[in-house]
PASEBA-1860 file (N, C-alpha, C; in nm, 3 decimals):
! residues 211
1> XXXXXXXX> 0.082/-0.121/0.000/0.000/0.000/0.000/0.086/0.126/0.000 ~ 0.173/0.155/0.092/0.276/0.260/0.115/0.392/0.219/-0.012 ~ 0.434/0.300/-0.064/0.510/0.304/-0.192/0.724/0.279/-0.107 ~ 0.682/0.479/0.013/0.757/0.502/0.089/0.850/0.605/-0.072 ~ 0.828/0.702/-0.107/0.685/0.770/0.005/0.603/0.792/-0.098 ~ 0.465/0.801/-0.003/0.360/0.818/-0.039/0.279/0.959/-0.038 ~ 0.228/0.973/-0.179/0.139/1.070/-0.147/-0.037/1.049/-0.156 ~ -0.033/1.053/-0.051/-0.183/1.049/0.022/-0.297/1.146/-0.020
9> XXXXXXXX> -0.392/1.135/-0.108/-0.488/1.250/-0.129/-0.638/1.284/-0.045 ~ -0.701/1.357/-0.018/-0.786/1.351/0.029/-0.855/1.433/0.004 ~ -1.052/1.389/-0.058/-1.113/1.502/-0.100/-1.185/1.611/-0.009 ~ -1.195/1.679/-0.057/-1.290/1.793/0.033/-1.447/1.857/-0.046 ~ -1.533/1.846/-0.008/-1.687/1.892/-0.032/-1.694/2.022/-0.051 ~ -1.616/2.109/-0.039/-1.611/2.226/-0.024/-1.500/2.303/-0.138 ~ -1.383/2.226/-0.188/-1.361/2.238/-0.279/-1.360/2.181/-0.402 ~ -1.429/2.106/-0.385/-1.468/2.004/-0.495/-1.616/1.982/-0.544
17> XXXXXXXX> -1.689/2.098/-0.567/-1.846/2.097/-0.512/-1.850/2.013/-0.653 ~ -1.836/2.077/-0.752/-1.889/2.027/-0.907/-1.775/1.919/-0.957 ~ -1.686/1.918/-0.935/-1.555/1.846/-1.040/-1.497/1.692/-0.915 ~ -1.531/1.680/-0.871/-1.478/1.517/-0.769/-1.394/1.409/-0.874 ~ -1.489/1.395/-0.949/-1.463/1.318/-1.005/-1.311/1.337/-1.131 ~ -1.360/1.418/-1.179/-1.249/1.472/-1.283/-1.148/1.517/-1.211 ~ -1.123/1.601/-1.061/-1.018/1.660/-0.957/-0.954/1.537/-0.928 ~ -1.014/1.420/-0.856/-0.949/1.275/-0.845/-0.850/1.207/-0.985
25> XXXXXXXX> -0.926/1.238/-1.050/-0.848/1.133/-1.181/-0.698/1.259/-1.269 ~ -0.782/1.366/-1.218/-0.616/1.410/-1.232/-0.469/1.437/-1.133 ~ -0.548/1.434/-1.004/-0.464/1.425/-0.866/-0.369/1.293/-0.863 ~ -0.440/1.182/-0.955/-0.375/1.057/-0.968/-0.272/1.074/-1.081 ~ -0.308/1.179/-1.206/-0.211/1.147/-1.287/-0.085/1.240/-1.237 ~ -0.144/1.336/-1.179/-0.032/1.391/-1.125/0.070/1.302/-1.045 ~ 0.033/1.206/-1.000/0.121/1.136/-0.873/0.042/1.069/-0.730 ~ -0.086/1.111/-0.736/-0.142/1.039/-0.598/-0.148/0.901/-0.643
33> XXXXXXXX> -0.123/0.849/-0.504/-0.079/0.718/-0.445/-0.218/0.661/-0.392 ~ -0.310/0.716/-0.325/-0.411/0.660/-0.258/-0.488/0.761/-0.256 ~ -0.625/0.758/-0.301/-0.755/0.866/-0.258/-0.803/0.829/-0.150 ~ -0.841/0.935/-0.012/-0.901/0.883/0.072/-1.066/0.969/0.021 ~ -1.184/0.950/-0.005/-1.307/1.023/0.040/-1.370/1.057/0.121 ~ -1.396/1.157/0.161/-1.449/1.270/0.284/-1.541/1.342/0.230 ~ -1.669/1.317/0.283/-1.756/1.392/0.288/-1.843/1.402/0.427 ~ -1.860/1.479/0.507/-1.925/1.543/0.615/-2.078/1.593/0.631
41> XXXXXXXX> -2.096/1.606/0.525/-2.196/1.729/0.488/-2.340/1.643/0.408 ~ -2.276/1.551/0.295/-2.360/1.482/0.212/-2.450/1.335/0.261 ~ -2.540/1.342/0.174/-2.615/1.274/0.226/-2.576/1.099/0.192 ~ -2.622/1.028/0.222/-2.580/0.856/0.229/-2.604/0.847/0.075 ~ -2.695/0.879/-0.006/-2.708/0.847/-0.148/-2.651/0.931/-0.203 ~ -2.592/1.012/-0.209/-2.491/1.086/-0.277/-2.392/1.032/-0.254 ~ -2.309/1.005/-0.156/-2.180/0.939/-0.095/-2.178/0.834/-0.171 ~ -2.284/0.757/-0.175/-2.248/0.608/-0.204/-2.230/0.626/-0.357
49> XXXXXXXX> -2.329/0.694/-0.446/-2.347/0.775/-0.607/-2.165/0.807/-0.605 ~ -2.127/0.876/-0.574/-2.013/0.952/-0.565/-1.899/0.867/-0.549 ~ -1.925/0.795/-0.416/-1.779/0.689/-0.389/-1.788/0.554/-0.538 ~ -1.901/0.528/-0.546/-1.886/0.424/-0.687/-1.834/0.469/-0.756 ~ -1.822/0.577/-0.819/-1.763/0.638/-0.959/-1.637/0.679/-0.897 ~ -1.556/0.711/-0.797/-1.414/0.746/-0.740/-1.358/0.566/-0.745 ~ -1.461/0.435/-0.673/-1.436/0.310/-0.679/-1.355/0.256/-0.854 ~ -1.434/0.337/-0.932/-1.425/0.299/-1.102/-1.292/0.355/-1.117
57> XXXXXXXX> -1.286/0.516/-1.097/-1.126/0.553/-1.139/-1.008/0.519/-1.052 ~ -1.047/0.467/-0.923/-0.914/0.408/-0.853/-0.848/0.296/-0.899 ~ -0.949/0.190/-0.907/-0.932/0.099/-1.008/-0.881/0.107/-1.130 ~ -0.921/0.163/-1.193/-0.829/0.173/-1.331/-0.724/0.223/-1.346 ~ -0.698/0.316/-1.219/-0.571/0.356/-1.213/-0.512/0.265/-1.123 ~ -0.552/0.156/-1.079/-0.473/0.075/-0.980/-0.431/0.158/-0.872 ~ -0.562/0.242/-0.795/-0.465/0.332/-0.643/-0.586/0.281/-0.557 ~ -0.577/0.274/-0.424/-0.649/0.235/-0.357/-0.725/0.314/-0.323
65> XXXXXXXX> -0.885/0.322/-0.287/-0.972/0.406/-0.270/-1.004/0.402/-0.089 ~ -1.020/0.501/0.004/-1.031/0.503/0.130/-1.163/0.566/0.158 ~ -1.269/0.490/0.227/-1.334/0.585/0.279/-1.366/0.649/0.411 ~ -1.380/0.757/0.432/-1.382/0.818/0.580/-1.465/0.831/0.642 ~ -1.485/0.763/0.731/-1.554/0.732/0.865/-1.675/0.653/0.847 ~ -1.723/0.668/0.685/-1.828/0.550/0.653/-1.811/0.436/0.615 ~ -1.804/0.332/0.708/-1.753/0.191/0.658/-1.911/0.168/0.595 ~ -2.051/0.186/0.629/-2.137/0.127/0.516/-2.113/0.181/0.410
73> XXXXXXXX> -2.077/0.275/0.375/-2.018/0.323/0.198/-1.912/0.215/0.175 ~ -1.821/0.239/0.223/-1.716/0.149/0.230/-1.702/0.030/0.090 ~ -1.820/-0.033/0.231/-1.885/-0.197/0.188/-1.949/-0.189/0.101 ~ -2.066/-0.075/0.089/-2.146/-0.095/-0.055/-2.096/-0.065/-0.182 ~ -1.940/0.002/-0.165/-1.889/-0.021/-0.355/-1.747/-0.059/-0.304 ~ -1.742/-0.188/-0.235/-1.617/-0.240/-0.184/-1.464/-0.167/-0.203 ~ -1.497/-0.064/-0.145/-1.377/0.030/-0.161/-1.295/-0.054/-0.067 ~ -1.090/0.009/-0.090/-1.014/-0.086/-0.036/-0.990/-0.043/0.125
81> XXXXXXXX> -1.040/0.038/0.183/-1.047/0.052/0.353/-1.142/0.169/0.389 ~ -1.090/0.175/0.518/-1.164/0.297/0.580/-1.064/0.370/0.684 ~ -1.104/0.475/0.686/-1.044/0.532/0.776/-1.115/0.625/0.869 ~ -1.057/0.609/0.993/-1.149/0.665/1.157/-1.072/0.733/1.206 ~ -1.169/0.827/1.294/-1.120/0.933/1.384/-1.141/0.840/1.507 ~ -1.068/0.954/1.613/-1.056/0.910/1.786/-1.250/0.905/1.831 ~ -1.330/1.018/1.752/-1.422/0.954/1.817/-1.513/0.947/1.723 ~ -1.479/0.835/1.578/-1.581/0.706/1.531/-1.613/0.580/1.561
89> XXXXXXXX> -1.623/0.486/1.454/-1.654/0.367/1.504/-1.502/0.297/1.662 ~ -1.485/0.232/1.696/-1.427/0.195/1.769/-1.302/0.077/1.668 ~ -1.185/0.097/1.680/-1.130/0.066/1.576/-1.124/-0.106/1.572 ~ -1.135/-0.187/1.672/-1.205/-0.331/1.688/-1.321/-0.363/1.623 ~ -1.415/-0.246/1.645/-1.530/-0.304/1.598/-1.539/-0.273/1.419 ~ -1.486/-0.186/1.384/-1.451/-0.154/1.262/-1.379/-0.221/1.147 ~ -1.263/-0.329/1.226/-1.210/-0.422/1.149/-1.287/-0.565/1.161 ~ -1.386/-0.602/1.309/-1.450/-0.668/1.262/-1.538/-0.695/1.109
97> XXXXXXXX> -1.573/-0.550/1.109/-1.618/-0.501/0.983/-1.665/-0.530/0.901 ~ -1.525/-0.480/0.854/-1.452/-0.496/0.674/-1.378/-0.613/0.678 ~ -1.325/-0.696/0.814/-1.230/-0.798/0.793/-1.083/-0.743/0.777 ~ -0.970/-0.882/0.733/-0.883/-0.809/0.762/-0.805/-0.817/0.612 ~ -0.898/-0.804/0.484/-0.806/-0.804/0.391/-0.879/-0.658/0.339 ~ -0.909/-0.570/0.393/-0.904/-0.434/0.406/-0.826/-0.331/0.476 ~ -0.810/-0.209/0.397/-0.729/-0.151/0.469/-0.766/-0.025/0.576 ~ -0.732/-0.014/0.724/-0.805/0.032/0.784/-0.661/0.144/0.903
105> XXXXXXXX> -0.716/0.278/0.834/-0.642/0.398/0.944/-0.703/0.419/1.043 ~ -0.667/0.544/1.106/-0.665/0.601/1.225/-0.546/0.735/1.252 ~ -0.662/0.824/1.271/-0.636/0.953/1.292/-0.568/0.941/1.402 ~ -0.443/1.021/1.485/-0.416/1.088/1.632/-0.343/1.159/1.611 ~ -0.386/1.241/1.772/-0.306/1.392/1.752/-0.219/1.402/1.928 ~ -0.237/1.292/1.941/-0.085/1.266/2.051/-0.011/1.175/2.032 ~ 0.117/1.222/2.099/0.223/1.063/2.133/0.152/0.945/2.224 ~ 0.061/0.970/2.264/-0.008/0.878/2.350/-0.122/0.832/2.264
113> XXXXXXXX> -0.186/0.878/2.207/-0.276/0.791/2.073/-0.169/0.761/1.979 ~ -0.044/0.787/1.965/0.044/0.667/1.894/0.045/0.572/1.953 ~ 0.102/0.589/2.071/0.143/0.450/2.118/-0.011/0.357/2.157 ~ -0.120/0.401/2.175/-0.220/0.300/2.228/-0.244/0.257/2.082 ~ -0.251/0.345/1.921/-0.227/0.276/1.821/-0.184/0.153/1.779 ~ -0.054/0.120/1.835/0.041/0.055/1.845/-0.023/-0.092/1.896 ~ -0.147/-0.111/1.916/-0.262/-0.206/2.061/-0.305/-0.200/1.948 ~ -0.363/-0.132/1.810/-0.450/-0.192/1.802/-0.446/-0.244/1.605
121> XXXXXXXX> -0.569/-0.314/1.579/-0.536/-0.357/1.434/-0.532/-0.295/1.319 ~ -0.466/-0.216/1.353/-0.434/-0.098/1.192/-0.372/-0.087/1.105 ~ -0.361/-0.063/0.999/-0.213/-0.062/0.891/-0.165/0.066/0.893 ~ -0.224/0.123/0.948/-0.160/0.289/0.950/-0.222/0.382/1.004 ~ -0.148/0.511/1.037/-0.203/0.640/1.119/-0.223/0.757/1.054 ~ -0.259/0.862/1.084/-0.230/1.003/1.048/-0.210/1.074/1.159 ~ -0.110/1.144/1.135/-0.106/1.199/1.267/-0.085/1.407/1.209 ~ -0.166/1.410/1.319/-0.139/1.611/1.262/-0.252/1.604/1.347
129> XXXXXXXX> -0.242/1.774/1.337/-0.232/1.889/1.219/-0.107/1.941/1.253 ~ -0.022/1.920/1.172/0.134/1.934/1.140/0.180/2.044/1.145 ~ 0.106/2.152/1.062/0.071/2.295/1.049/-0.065/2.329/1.030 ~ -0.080/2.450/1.030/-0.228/2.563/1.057/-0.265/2.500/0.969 ~ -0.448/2.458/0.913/-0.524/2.449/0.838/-0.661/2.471/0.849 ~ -0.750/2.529/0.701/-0.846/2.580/0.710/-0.948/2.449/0.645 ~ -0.928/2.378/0.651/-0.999/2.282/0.622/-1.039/2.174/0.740 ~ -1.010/2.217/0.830/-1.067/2.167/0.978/-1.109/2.275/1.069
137> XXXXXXXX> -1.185/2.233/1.150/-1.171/2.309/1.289/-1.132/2.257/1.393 ~ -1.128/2.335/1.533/-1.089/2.286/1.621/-0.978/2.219/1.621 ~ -0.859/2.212/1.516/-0.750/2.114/1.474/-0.647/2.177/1.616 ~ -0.592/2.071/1.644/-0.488/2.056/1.744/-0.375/2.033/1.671 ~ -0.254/2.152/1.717/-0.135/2.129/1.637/-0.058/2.056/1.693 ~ 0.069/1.965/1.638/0.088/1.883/1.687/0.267/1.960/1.649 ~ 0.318/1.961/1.523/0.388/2.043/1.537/0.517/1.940/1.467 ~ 0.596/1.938/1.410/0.742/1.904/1.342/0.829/1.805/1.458
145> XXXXXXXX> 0.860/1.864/1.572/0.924/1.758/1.703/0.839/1.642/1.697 ~ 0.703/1.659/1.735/0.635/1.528/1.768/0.595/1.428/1.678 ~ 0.573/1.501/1.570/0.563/1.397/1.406/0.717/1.297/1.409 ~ 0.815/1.363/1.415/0.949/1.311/1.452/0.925/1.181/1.543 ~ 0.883/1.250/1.653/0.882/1.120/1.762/0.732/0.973/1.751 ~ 0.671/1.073/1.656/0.562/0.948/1.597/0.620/0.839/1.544 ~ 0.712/0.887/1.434/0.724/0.753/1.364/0.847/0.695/1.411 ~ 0.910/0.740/1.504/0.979/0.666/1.569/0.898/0.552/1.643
153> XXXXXXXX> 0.826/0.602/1.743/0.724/0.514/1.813/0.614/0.448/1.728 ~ 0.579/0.490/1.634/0.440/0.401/1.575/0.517/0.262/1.476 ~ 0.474/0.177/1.525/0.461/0.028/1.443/0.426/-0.011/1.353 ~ 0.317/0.157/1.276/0.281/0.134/1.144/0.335/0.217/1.093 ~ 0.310/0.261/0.945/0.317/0.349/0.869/0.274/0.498/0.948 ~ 0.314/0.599/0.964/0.261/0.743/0.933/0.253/0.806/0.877 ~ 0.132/0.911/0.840/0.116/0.945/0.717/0.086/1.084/0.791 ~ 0.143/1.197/0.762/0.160/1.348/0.813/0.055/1.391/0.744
161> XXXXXXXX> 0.024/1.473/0.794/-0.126/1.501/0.756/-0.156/1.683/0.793 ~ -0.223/1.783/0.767/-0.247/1.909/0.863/-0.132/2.056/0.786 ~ -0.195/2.112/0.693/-0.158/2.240/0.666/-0.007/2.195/0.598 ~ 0.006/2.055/0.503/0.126/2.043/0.385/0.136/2.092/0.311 ~ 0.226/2.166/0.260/0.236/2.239/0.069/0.344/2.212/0.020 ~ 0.339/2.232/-0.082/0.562/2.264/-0.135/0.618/2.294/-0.065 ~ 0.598/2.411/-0.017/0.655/2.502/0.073/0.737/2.440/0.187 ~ 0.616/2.341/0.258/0.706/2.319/0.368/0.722/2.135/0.374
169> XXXXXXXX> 0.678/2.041/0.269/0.689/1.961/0.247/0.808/1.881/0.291 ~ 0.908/1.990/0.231/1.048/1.912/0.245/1.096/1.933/0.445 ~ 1.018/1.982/0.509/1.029/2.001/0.672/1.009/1.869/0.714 ~ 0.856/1.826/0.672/0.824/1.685/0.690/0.876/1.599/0.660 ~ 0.959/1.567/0.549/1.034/1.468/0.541/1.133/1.471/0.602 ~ 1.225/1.569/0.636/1.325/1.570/0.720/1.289/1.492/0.844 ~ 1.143/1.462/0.903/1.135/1.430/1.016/1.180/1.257/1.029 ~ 1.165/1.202/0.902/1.195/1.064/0.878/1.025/1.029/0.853
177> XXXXXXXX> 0.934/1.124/0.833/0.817/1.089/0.802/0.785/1.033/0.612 ~ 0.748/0.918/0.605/0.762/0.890/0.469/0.684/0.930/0.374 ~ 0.579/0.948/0.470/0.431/0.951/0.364/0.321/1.099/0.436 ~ 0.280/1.147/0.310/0.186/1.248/0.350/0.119/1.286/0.297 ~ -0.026/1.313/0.349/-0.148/1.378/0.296/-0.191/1.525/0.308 ~ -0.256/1.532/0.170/-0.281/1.682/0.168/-0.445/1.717/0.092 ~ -0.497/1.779/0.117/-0.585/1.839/0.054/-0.617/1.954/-0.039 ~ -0.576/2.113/0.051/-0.599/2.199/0.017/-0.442/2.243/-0.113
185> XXXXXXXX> -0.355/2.162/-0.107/-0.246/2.164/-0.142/-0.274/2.139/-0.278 ~ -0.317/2.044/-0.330/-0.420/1.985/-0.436/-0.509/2.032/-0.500 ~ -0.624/2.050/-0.448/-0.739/2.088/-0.480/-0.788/2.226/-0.438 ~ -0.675/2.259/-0.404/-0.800/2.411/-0.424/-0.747/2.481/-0.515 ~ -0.626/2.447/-0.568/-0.529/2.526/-0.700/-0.664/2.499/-0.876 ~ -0.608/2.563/-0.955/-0.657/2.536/-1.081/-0.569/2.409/-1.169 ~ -0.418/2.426/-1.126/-0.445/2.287/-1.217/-0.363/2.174/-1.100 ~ -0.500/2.111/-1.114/-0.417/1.972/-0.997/-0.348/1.919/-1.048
193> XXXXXXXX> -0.319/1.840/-1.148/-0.239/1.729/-1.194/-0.129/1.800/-1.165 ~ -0.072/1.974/-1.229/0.003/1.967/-1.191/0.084/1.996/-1.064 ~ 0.012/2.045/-0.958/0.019/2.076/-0.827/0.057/1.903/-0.764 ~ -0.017/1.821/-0.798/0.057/1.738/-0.777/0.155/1.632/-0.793 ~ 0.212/1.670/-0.948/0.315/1.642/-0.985/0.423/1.693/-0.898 ~ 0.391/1.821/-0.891/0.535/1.941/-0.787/0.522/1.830/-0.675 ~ 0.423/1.786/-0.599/0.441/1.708/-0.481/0.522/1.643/-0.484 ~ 0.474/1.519/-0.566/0.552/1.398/-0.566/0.650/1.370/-0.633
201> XXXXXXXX> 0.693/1.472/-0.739/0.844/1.503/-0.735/0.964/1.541/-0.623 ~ 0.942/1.614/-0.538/0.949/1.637/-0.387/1.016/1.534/-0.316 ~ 0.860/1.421/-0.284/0.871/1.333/-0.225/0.962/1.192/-0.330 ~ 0.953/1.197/-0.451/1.064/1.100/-0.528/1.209/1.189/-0.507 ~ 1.178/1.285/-0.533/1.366/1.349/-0.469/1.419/1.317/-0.376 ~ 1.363/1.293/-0.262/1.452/1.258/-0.134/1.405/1.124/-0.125 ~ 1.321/1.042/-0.185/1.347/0.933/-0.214/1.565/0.841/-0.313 ~ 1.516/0.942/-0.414/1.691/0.931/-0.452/1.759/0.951/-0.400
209> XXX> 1.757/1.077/-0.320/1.868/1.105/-0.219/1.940/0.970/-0.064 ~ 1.830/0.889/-0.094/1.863/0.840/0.014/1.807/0.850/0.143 ~ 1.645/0.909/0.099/1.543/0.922/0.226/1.495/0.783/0.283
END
């Protein structure tokens, strides 16, 4: 699933009102590694309308499709995991689920929800908000030191997550963090593919280097 490194995409409802579909399939040619889907706002038949047709272009592009926090979407267009916050489904009862040839995250925003992570059946974390972002509220910063000491301590994959751009991209990797997700980095520009080409050129550079 993790390439190492990975770039992680994730949609947003808010910038993606009309184009999802077409924003996804060029975020991929640009370089995304995995779509996760997020929607908050929409209703269960739209989600599910919506995640089938993201199910069609992941697939054909061979990237894995994630959905967030709705494992019944999930299941009804057998997307390849899900991913949960600290307070969704319970992450036991969640892999009961889907089982375990799905792939299944988990959000935290302490060194102490790393390590109880670490307990439980996940293939991977996110951990942030790394830096400031307007695509959450209430986001708790977590900050460059402690991302550091995440993936030291976490047993899975981490995937940095919380206010990424070009800009400061190359900070995060310095941390020994391999993989990272972005949103507004992506999608709120005019041309994605190539916004995220710049990414994952980035992240293949210090791949050569010896990251």
């Amino acid at each position: 699933m993790f390439q190492n490194p990975t770039l992680y995409v994730i949609t947003d409802e808010n910038l993606l009102k009309n184009n999802l579909i077409g924003a996804v399939k060029e975020a991929i040619e640009g370089g995304a590694d995995i779509v996760q889907y997020r929607a908050k706002k929409k209703e269960t038949k739209e989600m599910y309308e919506e995640a089938q047709q993201l199910k069609k272009i992941c697939d054909y592009y061979k990237k894995p499709l994630i959905i967030n926090d709705r494992i019944d979407i999930a299941l009804a267009v057998d997307a390849d995991g899900v991913h949960v916050g600290q307070d969704d489904m319970p992450v036991e009862v969640a892999r009961r689920l889907i089982g375990f040839n799905k792939i299944l995250g988990l959000s935290t925003k302490t060194l102490e929800q790393v390590e109880e992570a670490n307990k439980l059946p996940v293939d991977y974390i996110g951990f942030g908000s790394i830096f400031q972002t307007t695509t959450k509220k209430d986001i708790v910063l977590t900050g460059l030191k402690n991302l550091k000491e995440a993936v030291r301590l976490s047993l899975v994959p981490v995937v940095a997550i919380g206010g990424i751009t070009e800009g400061n991209i190359e900070k995060v990797l310095e941390t020994g963090c391999k993989n990272v997700a972005v949103v507004s980095a992506i999608f709120k520009g005019e041309n994605i593919k190539q916004d995220a080409k710049r990414l994952k050129e980035k992240l293949s550079l210090k791949r050569k280097m010896g990251f």
